[in-house]
C-alpha positions in Angstrom: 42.3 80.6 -13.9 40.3 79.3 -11.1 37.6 76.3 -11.0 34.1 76.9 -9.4 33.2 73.9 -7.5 29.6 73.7 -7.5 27.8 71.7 -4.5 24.5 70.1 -4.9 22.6 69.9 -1.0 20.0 66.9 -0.7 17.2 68.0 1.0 16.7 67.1 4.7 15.6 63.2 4.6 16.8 62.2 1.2 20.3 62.5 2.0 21.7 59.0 -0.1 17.7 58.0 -0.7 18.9 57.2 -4.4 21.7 54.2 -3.6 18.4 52.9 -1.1 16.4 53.2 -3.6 19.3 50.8 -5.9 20.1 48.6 -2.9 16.5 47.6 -2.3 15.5 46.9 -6.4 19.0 44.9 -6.2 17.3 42.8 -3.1 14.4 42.4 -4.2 15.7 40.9 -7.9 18.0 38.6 -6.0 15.0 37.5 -4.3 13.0 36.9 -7.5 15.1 34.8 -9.3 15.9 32.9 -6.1 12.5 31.8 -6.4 12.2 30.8 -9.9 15.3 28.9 -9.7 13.6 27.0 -6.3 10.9 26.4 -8.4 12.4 24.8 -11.6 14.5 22.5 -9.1 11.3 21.4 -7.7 9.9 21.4 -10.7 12.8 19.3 -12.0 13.0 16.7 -9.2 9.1 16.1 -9.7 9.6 15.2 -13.8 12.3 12.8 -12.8 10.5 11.1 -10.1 7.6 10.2 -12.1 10.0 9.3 -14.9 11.9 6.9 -12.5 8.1 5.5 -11.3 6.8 5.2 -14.9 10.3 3.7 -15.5 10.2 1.0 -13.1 6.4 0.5 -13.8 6.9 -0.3 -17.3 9.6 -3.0 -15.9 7.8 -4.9 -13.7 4.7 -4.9 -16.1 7.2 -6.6 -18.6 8.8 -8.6 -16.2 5.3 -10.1 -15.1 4.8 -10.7 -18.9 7.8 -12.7 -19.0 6.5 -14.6 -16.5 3.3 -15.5 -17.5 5.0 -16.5 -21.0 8.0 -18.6 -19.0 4.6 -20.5 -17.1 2.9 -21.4 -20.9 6.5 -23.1 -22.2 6.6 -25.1 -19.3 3.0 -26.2 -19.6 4.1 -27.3 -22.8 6.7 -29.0 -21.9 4.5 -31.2 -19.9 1.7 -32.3 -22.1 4.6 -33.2 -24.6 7.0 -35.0 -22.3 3.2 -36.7 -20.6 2.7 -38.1 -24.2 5.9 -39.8 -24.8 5.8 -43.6 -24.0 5.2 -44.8 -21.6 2.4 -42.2 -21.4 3.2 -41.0 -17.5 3.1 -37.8 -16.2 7.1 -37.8 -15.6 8.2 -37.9 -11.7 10.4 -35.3 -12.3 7.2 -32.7 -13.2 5.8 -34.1 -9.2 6.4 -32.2 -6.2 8.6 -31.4 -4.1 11.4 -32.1 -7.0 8.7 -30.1 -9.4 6.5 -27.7 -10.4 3.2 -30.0 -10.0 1.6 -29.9 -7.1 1.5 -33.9 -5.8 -2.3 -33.7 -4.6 -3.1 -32.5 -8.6 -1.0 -35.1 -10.4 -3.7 -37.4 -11.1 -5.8 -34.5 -12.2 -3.4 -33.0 -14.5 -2.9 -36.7 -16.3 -6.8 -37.0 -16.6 -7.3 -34.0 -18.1 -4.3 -34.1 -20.3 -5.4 -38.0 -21.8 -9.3 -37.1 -21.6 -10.0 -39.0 -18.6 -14.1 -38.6 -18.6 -14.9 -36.5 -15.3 -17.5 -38.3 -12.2 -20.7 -37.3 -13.4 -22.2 -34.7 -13.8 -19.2 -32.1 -15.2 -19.3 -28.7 -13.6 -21.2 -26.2 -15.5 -19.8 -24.9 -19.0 -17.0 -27.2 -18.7 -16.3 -30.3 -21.1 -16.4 -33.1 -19.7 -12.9 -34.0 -19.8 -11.8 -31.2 -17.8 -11.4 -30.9 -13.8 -13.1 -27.7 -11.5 -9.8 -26.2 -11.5 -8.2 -22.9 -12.7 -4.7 -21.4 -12.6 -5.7 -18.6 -9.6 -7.7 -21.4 -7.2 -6.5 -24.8 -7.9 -3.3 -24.4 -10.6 -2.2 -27.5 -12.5 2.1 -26.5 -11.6 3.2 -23.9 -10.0 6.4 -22.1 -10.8 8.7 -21.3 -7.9 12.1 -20.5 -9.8 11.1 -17.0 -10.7 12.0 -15.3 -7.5 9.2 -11.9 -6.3 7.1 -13.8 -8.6 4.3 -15.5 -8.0 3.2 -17.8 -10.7 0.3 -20.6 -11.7 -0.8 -22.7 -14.4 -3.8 -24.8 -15.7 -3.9 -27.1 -18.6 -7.3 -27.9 -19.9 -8.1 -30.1 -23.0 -10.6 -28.6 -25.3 -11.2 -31.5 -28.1 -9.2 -34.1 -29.5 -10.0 -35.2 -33.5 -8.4 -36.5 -36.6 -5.8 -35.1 -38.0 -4.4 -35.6 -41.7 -1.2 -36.5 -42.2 0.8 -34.9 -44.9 2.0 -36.3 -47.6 2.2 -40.9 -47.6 2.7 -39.9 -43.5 0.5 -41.6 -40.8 -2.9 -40.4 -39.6 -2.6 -39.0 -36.5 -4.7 -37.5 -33.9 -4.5 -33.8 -32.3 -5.2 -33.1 -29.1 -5.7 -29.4 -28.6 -5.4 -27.8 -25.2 -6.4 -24.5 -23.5 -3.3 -23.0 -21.6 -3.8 -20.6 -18.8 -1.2 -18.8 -16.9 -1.4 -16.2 -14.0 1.8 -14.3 -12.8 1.9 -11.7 -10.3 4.2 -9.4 -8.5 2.8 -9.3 -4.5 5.4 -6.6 -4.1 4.3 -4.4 -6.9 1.0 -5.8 -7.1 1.4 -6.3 -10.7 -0.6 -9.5 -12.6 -0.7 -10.7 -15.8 -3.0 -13.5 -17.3 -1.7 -15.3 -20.7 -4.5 -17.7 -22.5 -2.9 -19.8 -25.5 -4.7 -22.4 -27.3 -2.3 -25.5 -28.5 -2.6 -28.2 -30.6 0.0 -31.2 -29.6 0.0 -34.3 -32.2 0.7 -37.8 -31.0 4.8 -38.4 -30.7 5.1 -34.8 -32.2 5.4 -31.1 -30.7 3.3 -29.1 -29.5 2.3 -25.7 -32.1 0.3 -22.5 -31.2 -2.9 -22.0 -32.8 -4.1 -18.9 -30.8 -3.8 -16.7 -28.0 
């Protein structure tokens, strides 16, 4: 028995045209998905760098907060230990040693014990309280909270009466106006806390509002 061999001829010019053909869909799906993959990297590394800068955003906005909050304790502080006997605004609080600057010493303790201001008080202001503000002319400033940048200003808003409680003594409660503004010159980050206290003689200091 004998086998026919049969022999198909291409054409001329499309000798091998059909592995081409394959070769050049091959390339051009390499290609393709090449490119997708370049983009969802780029893609990628875009998500993650805004996550990091949202990230590190969110931390300095805190941080600042901290700061501002770390500023109003310390004004506390302060008026509390400038109310103990003998009713000095304490060296220690005085610059260089503190956080007082030593040109607004005697306007701090003024405004703290309601020292009546030189006629006439600047506009809108009580009369016990000084021209000054936390961002222009600050009350302390805090220089142990390093990239930080951060002042204060006390201001006393009334003093009256108050009840004791219980067969306790009258007292009186001097309520003060507590300003702080922190800021971040690197990341140009600020933050401004306002806090109103009320300090009782030879007592603490408690929060009313902020």
């Amino acid at each position: 028995m004998s086998v026919r061999q049969t022999t198909v001829k291409a054409e001329p010019g499309q000798k091998g045209s059909g592995v081409k053909n394959q070769r050049g869909i091959a390339l051009l799906t390499v290609m393709l998905m090449l490119l997708i993959l370049t983009i969802l990297g780029i893609a990628s590394i875009t998500v993650t760098s805004m996550e990091n800068r949202m990230a590190g955003f969110f931390r300095s906005t805190e941080a600042v907060v901290a700061a501002a909050d770390s500023c109003e304790g310390l004004a506390v502080n302060i008026i509390q230990q400038t109310f103990q006997p003998p009713g000095v605004l304490p060296a220690s609080f005085i610059a260089p040693a503190g956080p007082v600057p030593a040109a607004n010493a005697t306007t701090l303790y003024a405004e703290i014990y309601a020292y009546d201001l030189p006629s006439p008080a600047p506009a809108n202001t009580p009369a016990v309280n000084y021209a000054d503000a936390a961002d222009t002319a600050p009350n302390f400033v805090m220089t142990n909270l390093p990239g930080f940048t951060v002042n204060g200003d006390i201001d006393l808003l009334y003093t009256h009466p108050k009840q004791a409680q219980g067969n306790g003594t009258p007292s009186t409660e001097h309520v003060f106006r507590i300003t702080c503004v922190a800021s971040n010159p690197a990341t140009g980050s600020s933050s401004t806390v306002t806090s109103v206290y009320g300090c009782l003689d030879g007592d603490t200091c408690v929060k009313k509002i902020n």
